[in-house]
N, C-alpha and C positions, 0 to 999 in steps of 0.2 A: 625280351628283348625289347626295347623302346625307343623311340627316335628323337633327336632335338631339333630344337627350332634351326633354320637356316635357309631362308625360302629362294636364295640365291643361286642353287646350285645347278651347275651347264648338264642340260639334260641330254649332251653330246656324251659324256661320259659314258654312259651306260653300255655302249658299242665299242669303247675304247678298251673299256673295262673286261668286258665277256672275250675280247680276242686276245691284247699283249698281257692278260693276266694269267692265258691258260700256259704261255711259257713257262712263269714261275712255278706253278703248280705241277707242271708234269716233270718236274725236275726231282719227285719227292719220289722213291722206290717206290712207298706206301701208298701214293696214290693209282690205286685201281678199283674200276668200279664194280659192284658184287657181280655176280653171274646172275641169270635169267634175265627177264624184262626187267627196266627198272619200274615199269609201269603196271606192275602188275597186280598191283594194290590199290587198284581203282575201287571208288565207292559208290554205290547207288542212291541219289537221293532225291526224294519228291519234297520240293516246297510246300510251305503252305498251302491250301487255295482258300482261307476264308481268314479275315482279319478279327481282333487281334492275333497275331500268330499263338497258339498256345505254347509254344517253343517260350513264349518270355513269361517270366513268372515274376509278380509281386511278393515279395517278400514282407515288405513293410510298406502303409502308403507314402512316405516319401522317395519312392522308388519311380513313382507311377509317373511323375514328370518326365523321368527318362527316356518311357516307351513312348513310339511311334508308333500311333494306332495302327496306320495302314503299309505298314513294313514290316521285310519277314526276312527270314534269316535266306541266306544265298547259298549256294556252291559254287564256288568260281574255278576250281582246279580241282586235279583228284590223281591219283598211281603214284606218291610218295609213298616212304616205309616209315619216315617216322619226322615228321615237318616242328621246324623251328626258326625264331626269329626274325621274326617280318617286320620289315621295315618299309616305311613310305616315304618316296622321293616326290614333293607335290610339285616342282616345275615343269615337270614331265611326266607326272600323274599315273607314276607308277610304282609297284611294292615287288621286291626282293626277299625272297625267304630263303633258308636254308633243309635240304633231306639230308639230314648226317651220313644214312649209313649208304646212301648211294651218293656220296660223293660229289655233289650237286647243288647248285644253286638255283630254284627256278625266278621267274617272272612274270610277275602278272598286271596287264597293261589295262588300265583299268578306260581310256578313252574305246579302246579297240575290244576290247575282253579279251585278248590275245594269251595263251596260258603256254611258256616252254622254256625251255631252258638258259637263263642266265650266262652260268659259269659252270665249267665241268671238266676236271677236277674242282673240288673247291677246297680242299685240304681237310674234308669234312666238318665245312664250319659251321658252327652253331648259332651265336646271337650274335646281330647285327644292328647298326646304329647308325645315325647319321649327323655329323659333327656340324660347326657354326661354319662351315666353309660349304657345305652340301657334300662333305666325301664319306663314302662310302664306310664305317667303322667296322669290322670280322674280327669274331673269335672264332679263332683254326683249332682243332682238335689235334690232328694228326704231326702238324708241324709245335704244336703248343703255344702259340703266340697270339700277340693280336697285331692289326696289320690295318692298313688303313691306303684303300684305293683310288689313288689322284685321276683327276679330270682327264687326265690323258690316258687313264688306264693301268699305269706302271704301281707297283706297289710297296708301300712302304712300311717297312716290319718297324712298329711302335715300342712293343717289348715283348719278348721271348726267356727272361730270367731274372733272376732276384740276386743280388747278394752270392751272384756265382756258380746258382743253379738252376735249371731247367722251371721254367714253370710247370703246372700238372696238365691240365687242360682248359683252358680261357673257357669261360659260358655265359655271362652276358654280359653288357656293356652298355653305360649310360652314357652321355655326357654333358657336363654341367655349363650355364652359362656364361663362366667364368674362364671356358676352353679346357678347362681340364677333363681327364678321361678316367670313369670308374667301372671296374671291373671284378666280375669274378673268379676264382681259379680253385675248384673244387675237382680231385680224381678222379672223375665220372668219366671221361673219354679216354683215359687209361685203364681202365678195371676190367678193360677184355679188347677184342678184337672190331667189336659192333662199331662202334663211333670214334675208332681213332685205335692207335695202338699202344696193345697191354704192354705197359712198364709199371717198375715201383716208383712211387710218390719221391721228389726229393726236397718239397715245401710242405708246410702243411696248409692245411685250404685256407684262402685268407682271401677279403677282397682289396683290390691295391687301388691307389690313385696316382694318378698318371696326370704330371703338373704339366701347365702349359710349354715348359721348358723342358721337359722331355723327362724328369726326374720322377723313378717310382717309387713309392712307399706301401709299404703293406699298414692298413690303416683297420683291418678286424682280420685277429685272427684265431679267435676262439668259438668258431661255428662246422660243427662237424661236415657239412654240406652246405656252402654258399651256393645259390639259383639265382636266381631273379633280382634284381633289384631296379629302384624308379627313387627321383626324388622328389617331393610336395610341389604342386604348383610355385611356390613363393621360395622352394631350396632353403627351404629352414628345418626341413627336416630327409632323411635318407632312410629308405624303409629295405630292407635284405630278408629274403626267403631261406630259411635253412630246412633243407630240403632232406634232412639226414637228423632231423629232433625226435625223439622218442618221449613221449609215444605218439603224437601227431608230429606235423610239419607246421613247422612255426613262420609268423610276419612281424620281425624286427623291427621297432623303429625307434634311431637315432636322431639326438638333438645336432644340428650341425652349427659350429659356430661362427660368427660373422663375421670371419676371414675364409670362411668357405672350404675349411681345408680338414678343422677337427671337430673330431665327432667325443658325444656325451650322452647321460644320460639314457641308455640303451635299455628298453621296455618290451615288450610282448604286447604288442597291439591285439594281436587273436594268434591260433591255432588252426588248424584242420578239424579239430575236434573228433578224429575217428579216422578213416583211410584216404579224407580226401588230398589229393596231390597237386598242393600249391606247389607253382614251379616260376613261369614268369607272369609278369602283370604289366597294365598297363594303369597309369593317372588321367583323370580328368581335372579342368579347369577348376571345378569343385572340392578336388580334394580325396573323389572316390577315387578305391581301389577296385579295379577290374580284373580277378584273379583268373587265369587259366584252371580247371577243376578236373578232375576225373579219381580214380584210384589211385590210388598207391601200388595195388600188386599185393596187397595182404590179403589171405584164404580168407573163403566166405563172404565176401563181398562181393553185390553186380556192380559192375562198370557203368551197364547203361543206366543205373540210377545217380550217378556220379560225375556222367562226363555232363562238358561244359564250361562255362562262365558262371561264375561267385562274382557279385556284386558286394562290396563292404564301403560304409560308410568311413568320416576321416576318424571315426571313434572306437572303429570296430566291430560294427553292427554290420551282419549280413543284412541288406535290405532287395535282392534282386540276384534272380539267376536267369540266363539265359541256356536252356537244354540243347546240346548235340547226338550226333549221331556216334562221336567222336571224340575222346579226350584230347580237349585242347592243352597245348601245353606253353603256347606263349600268342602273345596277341600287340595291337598297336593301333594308333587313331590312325586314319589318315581321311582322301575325299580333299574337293576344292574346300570344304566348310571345315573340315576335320573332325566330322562326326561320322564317319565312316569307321565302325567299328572290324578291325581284319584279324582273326582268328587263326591261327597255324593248329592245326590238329590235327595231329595222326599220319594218314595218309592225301587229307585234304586242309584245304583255303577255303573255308568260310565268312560272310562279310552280314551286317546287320547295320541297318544307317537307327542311329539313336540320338535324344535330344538331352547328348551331353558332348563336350568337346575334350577333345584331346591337351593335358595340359604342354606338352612338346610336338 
């Protein structure tokens, strides 16, 4: 999930948002939160104590500009079931993320270190965004839509279907400089009861673009699992996770043309090369890809050799990982510099400050 530029935004919102939006949301049958704690998937963990962190690993030495000798990876939150799409709001200096299957939006106030709850219901949304106006951008699972939350709090559903029918379940969302909104809609929050509710598909996965004027277009639709997507510092190019390619998970990347609208030449930048589980990613000003990493969930495999951050260059070279304790599955700059690297994995929020900048 990743965020765009918009340093504008009334960091009044945030309070408007968490209270006249729980109306909307409790309005949905489906929205109820699982039973037991939702906290209950706290994780233990011990920082570094001696610098460089070994947590950050060189890959290649043009990686090694990146690390910050005397910075180490953080734990800033923890008792999610399964954390996604964090987005950073920097006039107010704070990050939003999404627990799908608790139903939940948290907050993490990064002046105060304040870590709780946002939005709850959240319709179990997944990737999260924040447009040239500073509002809020959600993809809802449960409702199937994506929805976009004004300064005042009230909410306004973007788009919820195609051509007459249901979309599947929205999963991440960019938006480009030009104010238009892209997005994915791949089954994953239909295919059971965990993340949204089991129905059958009535699109196939496609990811759509959302004009400034309100008109959708399905713009790829020949990827068995659309994830992630981010576009090049400069939006000359759109890079899409298909998260459902056999035999690894694939990083697409499109030529986009300069009307900003259509896409060409479509390439294989890299793979997973084996189980790793590209899912979302973030860009820097550079050009790097900042991948979310862990398993896939294929036999024989350890996780803890797996989870984390994949560093790739703009050519496709791994150059840099950074190890968790935790398969991260979506991440995003933020920080007054916006080198603040913020991690969504698993059941926690991990943050690493690094000397590369957020391209959004």
């Amino acid at each position: 999930m990743n965020t765009a530029r918009g340093l504008h935004e009334q960091g009044s919102f945030i309070e408007a948002a968490s209270s006249s939006a729980m109306a909307t949301a409790d309005a949905f049958a489906g929205a109820q939160p699982l039973g037991g704690s939702p906290d209950a998937h706290r994780v233990a963990f011990e920082p570094s104590t001696r610098y460089p962190d070994v947590a950050i690993e060189i890959l290649d030495p043009s990686f090694a500009k990146y690390r910050l000798y005397s910075s180490a990876v953080e734990q800033l939150g923890t008792g999610m079931r399964w954390a996604e799409g964090p987005v950073y709001f920097p006039a107010a200096r704070y990050l939003v993320l999404s627990d799908i299957p608790n139903n939940r939006m948290m907050r993490y106030d990064e002046v105060t270190g304040h870590w709780g709850v946002f939005r709850q219901p959240s319709n179990q949304s997944n990737g999260n965004t924040r447009d040239r106006q500073g509002r809020l951008v959600t993809c809802e699972h449960l409702t199937r839509r994506v929805t976009r939350t004004e300064h005042s709090g009230k909410i306004t559903v973007l788009a919820h279907g195609y051509q007459g029918k249901r979309l599947n379940s929205p999963n991440d969302v960019v938006c480009q400089s030009n104010g238009a909104i892209w997005f994915t809609d791949p089954p994953f929050g239909i295919a059971g009861h965990w993340e949204g509710e089991k129905a059958t598909p009535e699109l196939p996965p496609s990811v759509y673009r959302l004009s400034p004027g309100g008109e959708l277009q399905a713009m790829i639709t020949d990827l068995a699992g659309p994830n992630g997507l981010a576009f090049s510092p400069d939006e000359s190019k759109l890079y899409v996770i298909d998260s459902r390619a056999t035999p690894s998970r694939v990083m697409w990347q499109y030529d986009v043309g300069a009307n900003g609208v259509t896409l060409s030449n479509k390439t294989k930048l890299f793979d997973a090369d084996g189980a790793g589980a590209l899912d979302g990613f973030a860009v820097d000003t550079d050009g790097n890809l900042w991948c979310g990493w862990g398993s896939d969930g294929r036999a024989g495999v350890s996780s803890a050799d797996l989870d984390g951050v994949k560093v790739f260059n703009p050519n496709g070279q791994p150059i840099g990982f950074i190890r968790l304790p935790e398969r991260c599955a979506n991440l995003t700059f933020g920080g007054p510099k916006n080198n603040r690297l913020y991690m969504a994995s698993s059941h926690s929020l991990y943050s690493l400050y690094v000397e590369a900048e957020g391209a959004v």
